[in-house]
C-alpha positions in Angstrom: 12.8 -2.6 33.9 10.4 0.2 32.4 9.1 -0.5 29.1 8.7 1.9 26.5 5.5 3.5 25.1 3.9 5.4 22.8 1.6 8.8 24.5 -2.0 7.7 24.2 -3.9 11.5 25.1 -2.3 14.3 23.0 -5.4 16.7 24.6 -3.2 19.3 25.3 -0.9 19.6 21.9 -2.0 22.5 19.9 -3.9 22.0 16.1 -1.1 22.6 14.1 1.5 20.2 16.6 -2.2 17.5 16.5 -2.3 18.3 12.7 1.2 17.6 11.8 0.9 14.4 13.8 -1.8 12.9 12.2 -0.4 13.1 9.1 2.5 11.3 10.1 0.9 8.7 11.5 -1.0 7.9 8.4 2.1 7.8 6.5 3.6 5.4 9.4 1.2 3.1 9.7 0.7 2.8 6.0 4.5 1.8 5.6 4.8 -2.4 4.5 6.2 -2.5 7.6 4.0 -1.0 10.1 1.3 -2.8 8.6 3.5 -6.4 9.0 3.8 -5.9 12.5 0.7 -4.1 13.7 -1.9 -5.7 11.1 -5.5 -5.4 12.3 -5.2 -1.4 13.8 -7.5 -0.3 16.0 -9.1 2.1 14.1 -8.6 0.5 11.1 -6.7 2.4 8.6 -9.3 3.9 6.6 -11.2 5.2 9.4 -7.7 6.5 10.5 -7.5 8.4 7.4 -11.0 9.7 7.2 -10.3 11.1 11.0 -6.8 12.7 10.3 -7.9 14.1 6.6 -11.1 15.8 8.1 -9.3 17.3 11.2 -6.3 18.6 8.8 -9.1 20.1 6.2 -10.9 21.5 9.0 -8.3 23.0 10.9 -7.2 25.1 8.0 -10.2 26.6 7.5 -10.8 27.3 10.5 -7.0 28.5 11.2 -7.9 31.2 8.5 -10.1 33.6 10.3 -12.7 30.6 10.7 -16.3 31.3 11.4 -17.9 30.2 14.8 -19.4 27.4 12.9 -16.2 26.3 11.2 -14.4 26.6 14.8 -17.4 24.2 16.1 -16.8 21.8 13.2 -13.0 21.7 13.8 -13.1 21.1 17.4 -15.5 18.4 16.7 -13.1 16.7 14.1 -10.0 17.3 16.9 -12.0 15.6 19.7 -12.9 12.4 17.1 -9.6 12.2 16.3 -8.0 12.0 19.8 -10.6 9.2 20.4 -8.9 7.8 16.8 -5.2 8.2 18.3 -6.3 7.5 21.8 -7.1 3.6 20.4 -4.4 3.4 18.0 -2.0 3.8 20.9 -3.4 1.6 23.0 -3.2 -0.8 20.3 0.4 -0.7 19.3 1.7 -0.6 23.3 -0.2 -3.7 23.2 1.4 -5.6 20.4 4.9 -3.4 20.7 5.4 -4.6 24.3 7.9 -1.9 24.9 9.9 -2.9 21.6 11.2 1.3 20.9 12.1 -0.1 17.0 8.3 -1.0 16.5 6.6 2.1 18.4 8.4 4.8 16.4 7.6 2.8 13.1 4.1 4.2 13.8 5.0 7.6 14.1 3.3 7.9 17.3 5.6 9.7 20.0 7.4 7.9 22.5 6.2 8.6 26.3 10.1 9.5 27.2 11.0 11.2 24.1 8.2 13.8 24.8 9.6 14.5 28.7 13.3 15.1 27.0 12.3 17.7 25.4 12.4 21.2 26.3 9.9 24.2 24.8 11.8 25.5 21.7 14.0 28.9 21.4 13.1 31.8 19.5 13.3 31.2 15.7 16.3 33.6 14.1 17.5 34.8 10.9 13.9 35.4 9.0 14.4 35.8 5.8 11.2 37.9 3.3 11.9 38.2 -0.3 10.0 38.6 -3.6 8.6 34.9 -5.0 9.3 34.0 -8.4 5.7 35.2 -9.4 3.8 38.4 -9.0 1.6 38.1 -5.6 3.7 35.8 -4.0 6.6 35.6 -1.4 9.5 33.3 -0.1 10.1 32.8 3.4 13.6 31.3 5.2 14.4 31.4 8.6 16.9 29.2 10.5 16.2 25.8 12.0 15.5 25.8 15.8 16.5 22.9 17.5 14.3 20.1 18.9 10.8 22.1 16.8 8.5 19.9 15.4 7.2 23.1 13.5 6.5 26.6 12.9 3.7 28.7 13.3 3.6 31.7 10.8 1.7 34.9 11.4 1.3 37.0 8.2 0.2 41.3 9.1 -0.6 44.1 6.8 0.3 47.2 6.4 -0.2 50.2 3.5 2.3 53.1 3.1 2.1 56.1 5.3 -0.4 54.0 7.9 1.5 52.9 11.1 -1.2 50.8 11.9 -0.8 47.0 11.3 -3.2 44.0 11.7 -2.2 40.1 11.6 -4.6 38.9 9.1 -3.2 35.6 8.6 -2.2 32.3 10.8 -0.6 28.9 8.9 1.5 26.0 10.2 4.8 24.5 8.3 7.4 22.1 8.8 9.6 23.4 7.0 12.2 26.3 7.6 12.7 26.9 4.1 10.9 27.8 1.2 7.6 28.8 2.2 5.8 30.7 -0.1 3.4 33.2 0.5 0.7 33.7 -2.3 -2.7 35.6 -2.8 -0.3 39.4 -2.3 -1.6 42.6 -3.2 0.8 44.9 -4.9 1.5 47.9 -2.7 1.3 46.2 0.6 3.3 45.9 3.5 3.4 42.5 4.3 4.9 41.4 7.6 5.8 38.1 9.0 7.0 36.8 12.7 7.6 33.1 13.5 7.8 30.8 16.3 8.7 27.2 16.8 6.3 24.5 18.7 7.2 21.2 20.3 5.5 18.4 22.2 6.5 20.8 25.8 5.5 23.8 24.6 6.0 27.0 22.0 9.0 29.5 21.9 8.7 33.2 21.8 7.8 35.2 18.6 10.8 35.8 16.7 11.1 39.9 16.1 8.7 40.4 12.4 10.3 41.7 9.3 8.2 43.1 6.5 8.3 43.7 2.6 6.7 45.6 0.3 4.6 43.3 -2.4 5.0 44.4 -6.1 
């Protein structure tokens, strides 16, 4: 009978899918009971967190209209951190022996979990309305199923100018309540959305815009 295990390369996942991972994992493996049944990790948990806090700070720099040398020290940071991962899974697989209940406590992602899923749909229902304070706004949009998270793309506009550049690129988990802040009163903001997964990234959902104030 096939055992289970956790996916020791995530190479091909995206920033913000490797980002939201890492995270996770550090959370995981810092749980009582992660560290009970998997206690000497290989990396150890501070180097873990040093890998996963550098790659997240990184990335969003760089995700931000990054400079060349900001890309370069990102993709540095992702490539140590795989290596990080890359261990870590070896690790647990090693000590889990295929037990499912003590691989996901890691918050590593099962090997048959990632082949059952499917790329996501295309996210519906966007939602762009004023924040509670002046320069900000709120963004909703329905839940796709099976995402792990959202990519946001954030475009300007000015009255009377049919041209329109995305300016802006940020990651979230979350389908509601994300806030969108630094907004110049005057401009056309406009936002479009799509959901990621471990098998790929739905479509662009059709942008909707609003005037800052």
């Amino acid at each position: 009978m096939r055992k289970d295990k956790v996916i020791s390369n995530y190479g091909e996942w995206s920033d913000f899918e490797l980002s939201t991972l890492a995270g996770r994992v550090v959370v995981a493996m810092n749980d009582s009971s992660a560290q009970t049944h998997f206690p000497s990790p290989d990396p150890e948990l501070e180097v873990l967190e040093g890998l996963a806090s550098d790659f997240i700070a990184k990335h969003e720099v760089a995700s931000q209209r990054g400079s060349a040398l900001q890309i370069s020290q990102k993709n540095e940071s992702r490539a140590a951190l795989l290596a990080g991962l890359r261990r870590l899974a070896h690790y647990v697989n090693g000590i889990a022996e295929g037990r499912t209940s003590l691989l996901l406590s890691t918050g590593l992602v099962l090997v048959s979990a990632a082949k059952r899923l499917v790329a996501p749909g295309v996210t519906e229902r966007i939602r762009l309305r004023d924040g509670a304070l002046r320069g900000q706004m709120r963004l909703d949009f329905q839940a796709v199923k099976g995402a792990w998270e959202y990519e946001v793309n954030v475009g300007e506009s000015v009255l009377g100018d049919p041209d329109m550049e995305w300016t802006r690129t940020f990651g979230t988990t979350s389908s509601r309540g994300n806030i969108l802040t630094d907004l110049t009163a005057g401009v056309i903001y406009h936002v479009r959305v799509r959901a990621r997964n471990g098998r790929g990234i739905g479509d662009w959902s059709e942008p909707v815009s609003l005037l800052a104030r």
